[in-house]
NUMAR-614552 format. One line per field, with one value per atom (N, C-alpha, C): residue number from 1; residue in one letter; atom name; x, y, z. Coordinates in steps of 0.2 Angstrom, whole numbers, plus 5000, padded with zeros to 4 digits. Each point is the difference from the previous one (the first is absolute). Layout:
<nodes>
num <- NUM ...
residu <- A ...
atome <- CA ...
c1 <- X ...
c2 <- Y ...
c3 <- Z ...
</nodes>
This chain:
<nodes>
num <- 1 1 1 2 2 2 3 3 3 4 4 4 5 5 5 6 6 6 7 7 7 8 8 8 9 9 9 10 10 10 11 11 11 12 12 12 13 13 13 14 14 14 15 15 15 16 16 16 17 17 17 18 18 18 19 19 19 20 20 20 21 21 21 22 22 22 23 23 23 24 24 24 25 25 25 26 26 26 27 27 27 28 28 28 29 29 29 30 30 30 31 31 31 32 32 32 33 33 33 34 34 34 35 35 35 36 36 36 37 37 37 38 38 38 39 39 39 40 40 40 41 41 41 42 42 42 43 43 43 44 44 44 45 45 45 46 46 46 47 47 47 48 48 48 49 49 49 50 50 50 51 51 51 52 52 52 53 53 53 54 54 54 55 55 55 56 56 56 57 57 57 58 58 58 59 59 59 60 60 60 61 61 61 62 62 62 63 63 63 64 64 64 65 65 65 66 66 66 67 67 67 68 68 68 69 69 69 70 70 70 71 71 71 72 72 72 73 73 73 74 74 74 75 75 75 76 76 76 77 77 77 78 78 78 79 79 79 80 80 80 81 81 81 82 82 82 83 83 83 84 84 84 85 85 85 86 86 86 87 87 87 88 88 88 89 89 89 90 90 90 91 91 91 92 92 92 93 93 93 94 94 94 95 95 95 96 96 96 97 97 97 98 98 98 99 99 99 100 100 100 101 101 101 102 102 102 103 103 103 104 104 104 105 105 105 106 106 106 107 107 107 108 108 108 109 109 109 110 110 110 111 111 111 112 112 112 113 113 113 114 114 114 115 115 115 116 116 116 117 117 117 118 118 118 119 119 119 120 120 120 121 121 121 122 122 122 123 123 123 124 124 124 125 125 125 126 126 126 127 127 127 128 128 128 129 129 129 130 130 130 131 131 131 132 132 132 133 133 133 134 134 134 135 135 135 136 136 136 137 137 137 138 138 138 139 139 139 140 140 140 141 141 141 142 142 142 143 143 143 144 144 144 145 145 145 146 146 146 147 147 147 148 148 148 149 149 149 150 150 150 151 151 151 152 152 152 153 153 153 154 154 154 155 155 155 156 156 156 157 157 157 158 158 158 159 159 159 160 160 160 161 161 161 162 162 162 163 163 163 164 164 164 165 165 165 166 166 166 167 167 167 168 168 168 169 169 169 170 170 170 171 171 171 172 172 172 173 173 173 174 174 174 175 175 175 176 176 176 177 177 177 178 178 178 179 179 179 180 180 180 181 181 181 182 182 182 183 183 183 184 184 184 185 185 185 186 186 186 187 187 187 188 188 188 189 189 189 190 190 190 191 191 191 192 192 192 193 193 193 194 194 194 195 195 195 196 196 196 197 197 197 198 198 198 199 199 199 200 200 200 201 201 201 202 202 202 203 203 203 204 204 204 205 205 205 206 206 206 207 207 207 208 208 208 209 209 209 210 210 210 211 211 211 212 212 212 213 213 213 214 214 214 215 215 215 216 216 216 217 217 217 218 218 218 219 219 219 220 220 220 221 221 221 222 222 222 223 223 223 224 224 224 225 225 225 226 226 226 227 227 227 228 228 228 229 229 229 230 230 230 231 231 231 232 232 232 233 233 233 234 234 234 235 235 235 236 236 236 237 237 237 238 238 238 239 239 239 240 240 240 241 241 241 242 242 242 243 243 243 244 244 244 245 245 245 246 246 246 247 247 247 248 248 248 249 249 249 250 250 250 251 251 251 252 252 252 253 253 253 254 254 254 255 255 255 256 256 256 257 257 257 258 258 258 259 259 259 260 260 260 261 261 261 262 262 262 263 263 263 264 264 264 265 265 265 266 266 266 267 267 267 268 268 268 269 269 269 270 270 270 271 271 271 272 272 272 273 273 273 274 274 274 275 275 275 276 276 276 277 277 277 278 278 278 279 279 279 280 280 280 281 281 281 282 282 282 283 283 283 284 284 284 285 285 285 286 286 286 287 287 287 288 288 288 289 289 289 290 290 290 291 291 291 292 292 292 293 293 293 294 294 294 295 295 295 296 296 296 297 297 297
residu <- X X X X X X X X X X X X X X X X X X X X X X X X X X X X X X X X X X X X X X X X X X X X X X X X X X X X X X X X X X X X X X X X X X X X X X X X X X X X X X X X X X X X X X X X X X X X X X X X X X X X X X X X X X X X X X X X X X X X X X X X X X X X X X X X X X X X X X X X X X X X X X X X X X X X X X X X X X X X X X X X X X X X X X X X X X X X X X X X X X X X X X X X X X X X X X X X X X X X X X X X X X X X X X X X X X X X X X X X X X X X X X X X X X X X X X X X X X X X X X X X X X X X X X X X X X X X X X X X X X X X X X X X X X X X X X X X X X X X X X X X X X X X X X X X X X X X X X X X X X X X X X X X X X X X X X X X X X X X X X X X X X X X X X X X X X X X X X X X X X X X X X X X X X X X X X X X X X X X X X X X X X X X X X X X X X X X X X X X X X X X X X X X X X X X X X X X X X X X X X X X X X X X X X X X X X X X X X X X X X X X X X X X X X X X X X X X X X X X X X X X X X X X X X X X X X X X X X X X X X X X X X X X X X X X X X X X X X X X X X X X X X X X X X X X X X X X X X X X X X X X X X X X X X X X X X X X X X X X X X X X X X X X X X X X X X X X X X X X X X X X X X X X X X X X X X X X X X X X X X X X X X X X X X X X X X X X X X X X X X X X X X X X X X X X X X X X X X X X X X X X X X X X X X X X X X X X X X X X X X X X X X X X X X X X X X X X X X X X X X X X X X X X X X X X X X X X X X X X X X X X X X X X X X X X X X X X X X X X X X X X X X X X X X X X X X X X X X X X X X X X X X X X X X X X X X X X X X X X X X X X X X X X X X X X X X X X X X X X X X X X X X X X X X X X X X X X X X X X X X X X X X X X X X X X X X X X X X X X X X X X X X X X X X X X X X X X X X X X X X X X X X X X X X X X X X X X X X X X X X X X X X X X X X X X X X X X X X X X X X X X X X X X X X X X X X X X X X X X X X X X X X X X X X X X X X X X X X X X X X X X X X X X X X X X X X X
atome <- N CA C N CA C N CA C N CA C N CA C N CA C N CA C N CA C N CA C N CA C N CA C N CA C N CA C N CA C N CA C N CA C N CA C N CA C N CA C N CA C N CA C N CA C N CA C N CA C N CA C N CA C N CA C N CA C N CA C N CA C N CA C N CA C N CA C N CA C N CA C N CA C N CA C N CA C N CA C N CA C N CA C N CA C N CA C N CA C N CA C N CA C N CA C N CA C N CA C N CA C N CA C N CA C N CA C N CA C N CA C N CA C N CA C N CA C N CA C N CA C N CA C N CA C N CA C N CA C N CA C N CA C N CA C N CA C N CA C N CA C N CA C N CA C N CA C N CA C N CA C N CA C N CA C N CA C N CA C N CA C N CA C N CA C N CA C N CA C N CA C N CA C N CA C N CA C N CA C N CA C N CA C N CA C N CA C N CA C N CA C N CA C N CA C N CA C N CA C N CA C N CA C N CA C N CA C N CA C N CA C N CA C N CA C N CA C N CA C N CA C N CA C N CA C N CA C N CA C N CA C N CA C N CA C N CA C N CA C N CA C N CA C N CA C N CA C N CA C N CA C N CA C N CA C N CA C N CA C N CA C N CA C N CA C N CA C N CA C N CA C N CA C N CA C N CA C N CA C N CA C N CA C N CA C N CA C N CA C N CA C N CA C N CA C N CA C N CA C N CA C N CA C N CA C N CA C N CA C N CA C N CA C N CA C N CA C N CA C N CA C N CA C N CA C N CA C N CA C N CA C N CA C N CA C N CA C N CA C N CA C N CA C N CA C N CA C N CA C N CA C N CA C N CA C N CA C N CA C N CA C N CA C N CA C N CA C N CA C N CA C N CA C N CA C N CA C N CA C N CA C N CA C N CA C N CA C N CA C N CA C N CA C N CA C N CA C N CA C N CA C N CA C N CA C N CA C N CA C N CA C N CA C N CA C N CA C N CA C N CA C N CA C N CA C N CA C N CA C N CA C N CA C N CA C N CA C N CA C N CA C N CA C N CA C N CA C N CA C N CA C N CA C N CA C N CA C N CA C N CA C N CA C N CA C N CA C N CA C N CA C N CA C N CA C N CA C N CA C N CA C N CA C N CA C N CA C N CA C N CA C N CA C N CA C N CA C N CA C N CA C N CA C N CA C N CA C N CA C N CA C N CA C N CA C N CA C N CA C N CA C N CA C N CA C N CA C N CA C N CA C N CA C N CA C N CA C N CA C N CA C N CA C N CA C N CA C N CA C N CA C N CA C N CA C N CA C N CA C N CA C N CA C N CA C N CA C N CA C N CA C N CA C N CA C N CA C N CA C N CA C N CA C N CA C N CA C N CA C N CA C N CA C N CA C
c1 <- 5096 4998 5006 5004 5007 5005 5001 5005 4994 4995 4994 5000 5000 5001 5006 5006 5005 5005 4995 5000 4997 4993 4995 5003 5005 5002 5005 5006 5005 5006 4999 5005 5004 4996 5006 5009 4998 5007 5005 4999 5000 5004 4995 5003 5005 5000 5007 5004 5000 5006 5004 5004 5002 5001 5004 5004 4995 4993 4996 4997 4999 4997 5005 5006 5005 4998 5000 4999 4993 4995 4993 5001 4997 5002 4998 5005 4995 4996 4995 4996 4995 4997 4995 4995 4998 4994 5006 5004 5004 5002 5000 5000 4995 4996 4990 5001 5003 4996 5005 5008 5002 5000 4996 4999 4994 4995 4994 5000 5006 5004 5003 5003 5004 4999 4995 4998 5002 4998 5000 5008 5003 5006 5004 5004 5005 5007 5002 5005 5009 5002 5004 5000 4992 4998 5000 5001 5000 5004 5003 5007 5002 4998 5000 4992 4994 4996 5001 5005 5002 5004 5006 5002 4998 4992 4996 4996 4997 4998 5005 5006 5004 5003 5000 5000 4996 4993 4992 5001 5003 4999 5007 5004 5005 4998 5000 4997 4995 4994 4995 5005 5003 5002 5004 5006 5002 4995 4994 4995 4996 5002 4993 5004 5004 5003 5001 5003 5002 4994 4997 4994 4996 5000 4996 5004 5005 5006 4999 5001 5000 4994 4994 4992 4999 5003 4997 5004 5006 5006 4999 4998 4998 4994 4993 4994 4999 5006 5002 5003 5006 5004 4994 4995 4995 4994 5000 4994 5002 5008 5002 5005 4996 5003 5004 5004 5004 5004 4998 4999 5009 5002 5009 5005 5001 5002 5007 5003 5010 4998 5008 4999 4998 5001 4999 4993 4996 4993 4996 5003 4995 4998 4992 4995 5003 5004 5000 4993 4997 4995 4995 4996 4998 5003 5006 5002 5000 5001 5002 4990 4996 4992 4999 5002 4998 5002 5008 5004 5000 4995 4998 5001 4997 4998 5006 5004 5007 5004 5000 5005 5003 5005 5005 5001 4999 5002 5005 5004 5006 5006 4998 5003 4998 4994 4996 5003 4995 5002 4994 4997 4996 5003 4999 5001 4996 5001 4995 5000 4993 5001 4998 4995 5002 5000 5005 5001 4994 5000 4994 5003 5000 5004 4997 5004 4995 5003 4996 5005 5001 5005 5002 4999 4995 5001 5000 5006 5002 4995 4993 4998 4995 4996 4997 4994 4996 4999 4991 5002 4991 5002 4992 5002 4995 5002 4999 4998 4993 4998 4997 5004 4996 4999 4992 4995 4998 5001 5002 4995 4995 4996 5005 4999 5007 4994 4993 4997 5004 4999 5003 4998 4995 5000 5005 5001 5005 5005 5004 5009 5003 4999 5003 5003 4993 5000 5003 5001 5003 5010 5001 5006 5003 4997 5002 5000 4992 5003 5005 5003 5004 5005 5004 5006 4998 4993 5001 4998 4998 5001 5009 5004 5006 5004 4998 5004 4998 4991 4999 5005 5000 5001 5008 5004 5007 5001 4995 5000 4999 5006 4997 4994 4998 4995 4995 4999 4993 4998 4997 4999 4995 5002 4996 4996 4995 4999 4996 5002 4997 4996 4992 4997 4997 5001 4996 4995 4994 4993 4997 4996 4993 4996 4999 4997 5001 5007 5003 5004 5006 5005 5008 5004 5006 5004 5004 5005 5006 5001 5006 5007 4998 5005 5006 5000 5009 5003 4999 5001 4999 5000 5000 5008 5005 5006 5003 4997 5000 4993 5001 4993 4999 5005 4998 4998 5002 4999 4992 5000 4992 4995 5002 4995 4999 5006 5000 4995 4999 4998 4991 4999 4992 4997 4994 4997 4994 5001 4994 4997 4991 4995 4995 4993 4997 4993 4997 4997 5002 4996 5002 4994 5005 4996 5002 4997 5004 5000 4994 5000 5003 5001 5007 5006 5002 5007 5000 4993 5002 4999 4998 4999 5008 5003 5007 5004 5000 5002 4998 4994 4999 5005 5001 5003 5008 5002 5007 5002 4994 4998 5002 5009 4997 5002 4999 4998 4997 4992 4996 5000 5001 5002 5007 5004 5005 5002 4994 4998 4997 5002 5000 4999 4991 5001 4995 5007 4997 4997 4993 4996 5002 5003 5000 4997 4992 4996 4997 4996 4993 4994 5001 4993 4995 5001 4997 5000 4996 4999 4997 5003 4998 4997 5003 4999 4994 4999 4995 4999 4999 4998 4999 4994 4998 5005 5003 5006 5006 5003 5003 5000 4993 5000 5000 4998 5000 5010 5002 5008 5001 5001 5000 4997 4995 4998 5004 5001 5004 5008 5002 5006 5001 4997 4997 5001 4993 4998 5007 5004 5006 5003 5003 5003 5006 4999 5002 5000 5005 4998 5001 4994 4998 4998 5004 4998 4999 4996 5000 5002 5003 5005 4996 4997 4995 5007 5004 5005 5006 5008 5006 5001 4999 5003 4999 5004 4999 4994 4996 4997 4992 5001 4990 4997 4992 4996 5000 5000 4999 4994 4999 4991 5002 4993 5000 4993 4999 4994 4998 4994 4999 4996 4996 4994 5005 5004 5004 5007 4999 5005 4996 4994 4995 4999 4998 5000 5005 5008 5006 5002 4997 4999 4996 4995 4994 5005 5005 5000 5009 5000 5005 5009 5000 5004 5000 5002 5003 5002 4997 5001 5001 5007 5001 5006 5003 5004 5006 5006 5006 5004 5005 5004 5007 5005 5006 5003 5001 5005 4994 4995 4995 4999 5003 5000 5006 5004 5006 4996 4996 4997 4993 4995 4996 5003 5006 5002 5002 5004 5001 4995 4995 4992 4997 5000 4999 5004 5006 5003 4998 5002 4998 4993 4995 4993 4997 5002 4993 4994 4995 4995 4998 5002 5004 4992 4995 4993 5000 5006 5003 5002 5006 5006 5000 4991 5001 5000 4996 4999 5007
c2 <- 4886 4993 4996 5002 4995 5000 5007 5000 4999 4998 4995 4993 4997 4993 4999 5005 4996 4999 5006 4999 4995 4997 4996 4992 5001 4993 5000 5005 4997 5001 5005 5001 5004 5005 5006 4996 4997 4999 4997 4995 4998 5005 5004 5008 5003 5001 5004 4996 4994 4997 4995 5003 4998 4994 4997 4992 4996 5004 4996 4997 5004 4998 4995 5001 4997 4991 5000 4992 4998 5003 4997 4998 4993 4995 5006 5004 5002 4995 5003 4996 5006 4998 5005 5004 4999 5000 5008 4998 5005 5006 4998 5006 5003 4998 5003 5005 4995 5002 5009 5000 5004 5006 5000 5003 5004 4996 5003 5005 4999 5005 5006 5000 5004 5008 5000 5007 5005 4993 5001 4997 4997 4997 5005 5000 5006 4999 5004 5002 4993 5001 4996 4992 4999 4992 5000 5003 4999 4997 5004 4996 4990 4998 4995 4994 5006 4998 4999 5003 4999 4995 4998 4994 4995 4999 4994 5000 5005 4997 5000 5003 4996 4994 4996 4993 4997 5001 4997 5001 5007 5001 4996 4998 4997 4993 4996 4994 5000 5003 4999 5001 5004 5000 4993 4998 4993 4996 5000 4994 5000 5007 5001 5004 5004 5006 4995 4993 4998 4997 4996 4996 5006 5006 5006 5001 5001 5002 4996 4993 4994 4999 5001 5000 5005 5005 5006 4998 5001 5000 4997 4993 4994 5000 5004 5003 5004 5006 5004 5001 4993 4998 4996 4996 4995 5005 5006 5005 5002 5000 5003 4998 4997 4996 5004 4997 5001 4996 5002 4995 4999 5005 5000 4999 4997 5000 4997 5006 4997 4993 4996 4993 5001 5002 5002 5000 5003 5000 4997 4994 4994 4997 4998 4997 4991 4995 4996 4995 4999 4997 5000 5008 5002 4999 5003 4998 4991 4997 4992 5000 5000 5000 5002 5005 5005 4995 4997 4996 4993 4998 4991 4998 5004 4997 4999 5005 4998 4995 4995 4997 4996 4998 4997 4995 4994 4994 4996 5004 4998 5003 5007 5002 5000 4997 4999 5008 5004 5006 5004 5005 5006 5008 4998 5007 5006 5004 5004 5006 5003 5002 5008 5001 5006 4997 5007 5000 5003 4997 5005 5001 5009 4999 5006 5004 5004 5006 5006 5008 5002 5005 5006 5006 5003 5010 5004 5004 5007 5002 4999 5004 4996 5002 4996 4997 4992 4997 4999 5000 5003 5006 5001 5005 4995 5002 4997 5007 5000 5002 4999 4997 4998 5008 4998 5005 4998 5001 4997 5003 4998 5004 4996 5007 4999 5002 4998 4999 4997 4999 4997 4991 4998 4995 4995 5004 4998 5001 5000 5002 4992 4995 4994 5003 5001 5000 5006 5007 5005 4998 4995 4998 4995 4997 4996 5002 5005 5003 5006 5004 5004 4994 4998 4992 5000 4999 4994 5006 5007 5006 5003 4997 5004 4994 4994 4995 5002 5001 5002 5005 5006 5006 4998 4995 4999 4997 4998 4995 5008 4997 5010 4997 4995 4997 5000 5003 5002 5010 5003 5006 5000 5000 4998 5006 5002 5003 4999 5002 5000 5005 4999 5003 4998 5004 4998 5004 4999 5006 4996 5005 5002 5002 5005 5006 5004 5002 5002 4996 5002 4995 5003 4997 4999 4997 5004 4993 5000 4996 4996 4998 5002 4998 5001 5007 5002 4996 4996 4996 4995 4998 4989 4999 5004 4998 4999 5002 4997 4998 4994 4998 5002 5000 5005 5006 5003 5007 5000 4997 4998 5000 4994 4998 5002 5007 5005 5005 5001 5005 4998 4995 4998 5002 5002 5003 4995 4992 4996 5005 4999 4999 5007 5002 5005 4995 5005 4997 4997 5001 4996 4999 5005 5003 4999 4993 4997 5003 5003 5004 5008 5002 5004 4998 4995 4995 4999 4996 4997 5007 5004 5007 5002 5001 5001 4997 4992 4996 5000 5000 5001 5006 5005 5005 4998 4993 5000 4994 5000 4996 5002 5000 5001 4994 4995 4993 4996 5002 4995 4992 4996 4995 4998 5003 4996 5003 5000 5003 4994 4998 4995 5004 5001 5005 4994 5002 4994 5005 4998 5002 4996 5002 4995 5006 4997 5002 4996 5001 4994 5004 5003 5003 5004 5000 5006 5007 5003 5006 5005 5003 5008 5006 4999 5004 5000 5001 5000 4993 4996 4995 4997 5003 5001 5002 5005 5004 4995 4996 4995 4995 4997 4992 5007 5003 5006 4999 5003 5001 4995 4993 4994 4997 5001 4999 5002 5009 5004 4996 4997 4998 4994 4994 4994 5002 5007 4999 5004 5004 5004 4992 4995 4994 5001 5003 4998 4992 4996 4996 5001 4999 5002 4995 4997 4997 5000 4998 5004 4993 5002 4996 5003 4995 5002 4998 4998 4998 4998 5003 4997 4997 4994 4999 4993 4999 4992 4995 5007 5000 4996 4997 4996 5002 5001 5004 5006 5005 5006 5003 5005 5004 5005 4997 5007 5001 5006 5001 4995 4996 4996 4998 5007 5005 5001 5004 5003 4997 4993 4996 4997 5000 4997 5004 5007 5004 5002 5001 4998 4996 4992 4995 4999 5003 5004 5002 5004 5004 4997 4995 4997 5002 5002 5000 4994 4995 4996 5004 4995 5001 4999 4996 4996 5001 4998 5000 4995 5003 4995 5001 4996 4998 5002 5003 5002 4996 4993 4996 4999 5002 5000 5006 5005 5004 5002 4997 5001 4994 4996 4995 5004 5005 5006 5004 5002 5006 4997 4995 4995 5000 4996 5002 5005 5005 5005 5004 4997 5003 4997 4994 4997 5000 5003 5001 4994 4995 4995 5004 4993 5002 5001 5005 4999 4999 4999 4996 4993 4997 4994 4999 5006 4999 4997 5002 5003 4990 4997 4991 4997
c3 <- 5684 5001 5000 4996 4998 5006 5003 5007 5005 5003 5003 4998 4997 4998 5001 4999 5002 5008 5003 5006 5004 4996 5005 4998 4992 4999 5003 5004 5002 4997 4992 4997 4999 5005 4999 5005 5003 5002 4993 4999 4995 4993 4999 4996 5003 5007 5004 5001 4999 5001 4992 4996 4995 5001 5006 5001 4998 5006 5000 4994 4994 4994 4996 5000 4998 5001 5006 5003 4997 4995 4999 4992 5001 4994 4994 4993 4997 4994 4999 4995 4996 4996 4997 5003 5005 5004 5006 4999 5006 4995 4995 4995 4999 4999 5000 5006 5005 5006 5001 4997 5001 4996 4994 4994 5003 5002 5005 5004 5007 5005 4998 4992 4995 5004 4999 5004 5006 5004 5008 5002 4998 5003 4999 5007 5002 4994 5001 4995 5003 5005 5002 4997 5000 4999 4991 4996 4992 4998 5002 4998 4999 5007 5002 4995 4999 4998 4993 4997 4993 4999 5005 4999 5002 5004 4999 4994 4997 4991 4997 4998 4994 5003 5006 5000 4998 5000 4997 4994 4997 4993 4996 5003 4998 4999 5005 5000 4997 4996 4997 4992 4998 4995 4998 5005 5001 4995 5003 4999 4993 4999 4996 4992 5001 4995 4992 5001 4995 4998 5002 4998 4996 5002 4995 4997 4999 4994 4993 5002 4997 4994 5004 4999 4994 5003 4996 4993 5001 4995 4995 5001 4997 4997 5001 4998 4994 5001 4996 4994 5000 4996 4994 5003 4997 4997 5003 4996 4995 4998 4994 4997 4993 4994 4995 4998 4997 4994 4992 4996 4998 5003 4996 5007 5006 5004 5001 5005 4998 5003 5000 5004 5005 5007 5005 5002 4995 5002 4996 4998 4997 5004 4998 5005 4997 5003 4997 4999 5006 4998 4996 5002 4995 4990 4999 4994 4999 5004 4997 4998 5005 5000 4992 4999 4993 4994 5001 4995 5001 5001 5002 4991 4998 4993 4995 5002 4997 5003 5003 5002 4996 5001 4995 5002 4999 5003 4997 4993 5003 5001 5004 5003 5006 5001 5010 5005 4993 5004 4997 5002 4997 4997 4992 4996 5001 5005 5000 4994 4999 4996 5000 5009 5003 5006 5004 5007 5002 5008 5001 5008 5000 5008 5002 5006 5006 4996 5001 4998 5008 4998 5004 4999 5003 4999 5006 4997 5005 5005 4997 5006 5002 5007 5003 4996 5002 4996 5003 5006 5006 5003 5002 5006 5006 5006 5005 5003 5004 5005 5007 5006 5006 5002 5003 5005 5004 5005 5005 5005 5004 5003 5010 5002 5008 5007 4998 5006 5001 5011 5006 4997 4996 5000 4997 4993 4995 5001 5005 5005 4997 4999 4998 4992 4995 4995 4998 5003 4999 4999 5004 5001 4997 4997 4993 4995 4999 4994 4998 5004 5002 4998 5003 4997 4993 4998 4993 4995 5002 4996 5000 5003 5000 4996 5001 4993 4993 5002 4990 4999 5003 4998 5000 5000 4999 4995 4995 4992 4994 4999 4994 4995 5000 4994 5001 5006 5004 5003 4999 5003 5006 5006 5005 5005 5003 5002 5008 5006 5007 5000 5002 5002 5005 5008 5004 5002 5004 5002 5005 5003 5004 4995 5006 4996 4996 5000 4997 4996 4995 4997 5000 5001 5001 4993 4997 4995 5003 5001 5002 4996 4994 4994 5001 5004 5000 5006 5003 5006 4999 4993 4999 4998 5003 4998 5007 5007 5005 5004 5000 5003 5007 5005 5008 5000 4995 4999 4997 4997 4999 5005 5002 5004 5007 5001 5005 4998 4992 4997 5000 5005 4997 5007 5001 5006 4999 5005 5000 5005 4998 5004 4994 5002 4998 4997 4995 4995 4994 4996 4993 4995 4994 4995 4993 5001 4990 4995 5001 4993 4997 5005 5000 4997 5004 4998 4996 4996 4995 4991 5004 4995 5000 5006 4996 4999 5001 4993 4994 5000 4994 4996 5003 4997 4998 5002 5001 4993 4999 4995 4993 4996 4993 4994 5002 4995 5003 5001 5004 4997 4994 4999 5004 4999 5002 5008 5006 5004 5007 5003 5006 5007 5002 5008 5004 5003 5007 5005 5001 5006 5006 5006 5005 5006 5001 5007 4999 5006 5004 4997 4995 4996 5006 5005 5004 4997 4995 4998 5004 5003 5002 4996 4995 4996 4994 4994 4996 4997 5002 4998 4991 5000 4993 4993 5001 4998 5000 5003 5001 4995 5001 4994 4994 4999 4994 4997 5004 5001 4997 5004 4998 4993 5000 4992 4994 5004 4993 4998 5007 4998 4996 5003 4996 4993 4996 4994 4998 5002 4996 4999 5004 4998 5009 5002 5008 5003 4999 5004 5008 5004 5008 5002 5005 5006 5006 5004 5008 5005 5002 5006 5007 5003 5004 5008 5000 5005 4995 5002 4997 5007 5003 5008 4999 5004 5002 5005 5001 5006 4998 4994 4999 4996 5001 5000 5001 4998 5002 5004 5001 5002 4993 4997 4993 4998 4998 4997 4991 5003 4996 4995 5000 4997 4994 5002 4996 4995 5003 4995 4996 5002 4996 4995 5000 4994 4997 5001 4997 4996 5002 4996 4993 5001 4996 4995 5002 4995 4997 5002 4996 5006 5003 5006 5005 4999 5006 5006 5005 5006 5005 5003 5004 5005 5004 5006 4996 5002 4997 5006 5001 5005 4993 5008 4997 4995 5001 4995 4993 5001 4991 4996 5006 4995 4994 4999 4994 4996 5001 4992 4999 5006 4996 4995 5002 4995 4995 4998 4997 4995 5004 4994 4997 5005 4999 4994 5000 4991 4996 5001 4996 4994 5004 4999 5001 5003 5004 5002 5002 5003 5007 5002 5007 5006 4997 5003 5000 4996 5002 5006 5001 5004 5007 5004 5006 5001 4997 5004 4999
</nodes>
C-alpha cells in the first residue's frame, strides 16, 4: 500500500532523487512523512533523508532543549528541601519569608534564624516515562517527543524512559542519547494497543511515587479496552502520576477518542492535548505534584 501511494502521489521521484529532497523546506510534517517511507525508501535515499531530520531535530532542540532543562531543573531543586543548606543552595526568599519576624531595625536587616534552601542527591530524583503510541496519526507528536525525551534523558536528576507501540511495544531507551536514531528507530502506522504499553510500563516502574508517565495517543484503543482503565487505575492507586497527552503538536484540536478521556478523567488522569513550547511547564507541574486537571485552561 505504501509503494502504491507513493507512486499515485508522485513521490517515488522524490525518493530517487536525493537533491531533490534536499531542496524541500524541512519541517516536522516531512519527518513524519519520512519516518512513514522508513521502510520502503531505497537505500541511496537514507542517507540524504537523515540529514533532513537532524536539521528538524536540531532546530527543534534550538527552540525547545533549554526551556525543558530550565523547567524541569528548577521543579526538582523546589521538590526537595533541605533544612541545613550550603550557601549556594539557599532559597533567599523563602528564608527572608520564614525570618520576617526577626527583623532588626536597627540594624534594617533580617536575623535569620533557619535557612531554608533546596537539596542535592546523587541519584535521580523522578522517573519519567513517555509512551508514546506511533500510529500514522501521531507522526507530529512522535517527533517532539522523541526531542524532548532525549533532553530529559541528558539531566542525571531525572531517569527517563521511551516507550513506543502499536500493537506491539518497542523501548526506545537505548537511543534517547541520539534523537535521529530514534526517530529512525519508530515504524509510524498499524494499530494501537494501550494496554499492552501501558502493562510494560508498568513493569519499568520501581518508585511508583516518585514516577511521571506520559501517555501521548488520541486514545483510540485497539486493544482491550476494559483492562486498560484497569491498568490505569492500578497506576493512579500505586501513586503513579499519569497523564494522557491526546496531541504534543502545534496543530489545534486534535481527532481523539473521547468516550475514553472521559473515562480516564473519571479516574483521575487528565487529558488533554499540549503544544510543544507548554510542555516543559507540564512536567514542571508534574514534579512538582500540582493538579495537573488545572493545567490543561
Amino acid at each position: 500500500m505504501q509503494k502504491d501511494a507513493m507512486e499515485r502521489l508522485g513521490l517515488q521521484q522524490m525518493l530517487l532523487e536525493p537533491e531533490v529532497l534536499r531542496t524541500v523546506q524541512p519541517d516536522v510534517h516531512l519527518v513524519g512523512l519520512l519516518m512513514s517511507l522508513g521502510r520502503v525508501m531505497p537505500a541511496k535515499v537514507k542517507h540524504t533523508a537523515r540529514e533532513v531530520v537532524q536539521r528538524v531535530v536540531q532546530d527543534l532542540e534550538q527552540r525547545l532543549a533549554n526551556p525543558l532543562r530550565q523547567a524541569v531543573q528548577g521543579a526538582l531543586s523546589r521538590a526537595v528541601r533541605n533544612p541545613r543548606p550550603r550557601y549556594a543552595e539557599i532559597n533567599w526568599a523563602a528564608t527572608i519569608r520564614a525570618n520576617l519576624k526577626h527583623y532588626q531595625p536597627a540594624y534594617k536587616t533580617v536575623i535569620p534564624e533557619k535557612l531554608v534552601g533546596y537539596g542535592r542527591r546523587g541519584q535521580a530524583l523522578k522517573e519519567i516515562v513517555l509512551c508514546v503510541d506511533q500510529s500514522g496519526s501521531m507522526a507530529a507528536s512522535v517527533v517532539y517527543a522523541g526531542v524532548f525525551g532525549a533532553v530529559l534523558a541528558s539531566l542525571k536528576a531525572v531517569k527517563t524512559h521511551m516507550v513506543v507501540f502499536d500493537t506491539s511495544v518497542a523501548d526506545l531507551t537505548q537511543d534517547l542519547h541520539d534523537p535521529v536514531d530514534l526517530l529512525f528507530g519508530v515504524q509510524l502506522g498499524g494499530g494501537t494497543d494501550i494496554n499492552r504499553a501501558l502493562t510494560y510500563c508498568q513493569q519499568l516502574i520501581t518508585r511508583p511515587a516518585d514516577t511521571i508517565l506520559v501517555l501521548i495517543s488520541d486514545l483510540y484503543e485497539g486493544g482491550n479496552e476494559a483492562e486498560m482503565l484497569k491498568r490505569a487505575a492500578a497506576l493512579k492507586a500505586a501513586g503513579v502520576t499519569l497523564v494522557a497527552l491526546l496531541a504534543l503538536s502545534d496543530e489545534g484540536s486534535p481527532g481523539f477518542d473521547r468516550r475514553m478521556a472521559e473515562q480516564l478523567a473519571a479516574l483521575g488522569v487528565p487529558s488533554f492535548a499540549c503544544t510543544p513550547d507548554r510542555f516543559p511547564a507540564l512536567m514542571a507541574a508534574a514534579i512538582q505534584g500540582r493538579d495537573l486537571g488545572t493545567f490543561a485552561p
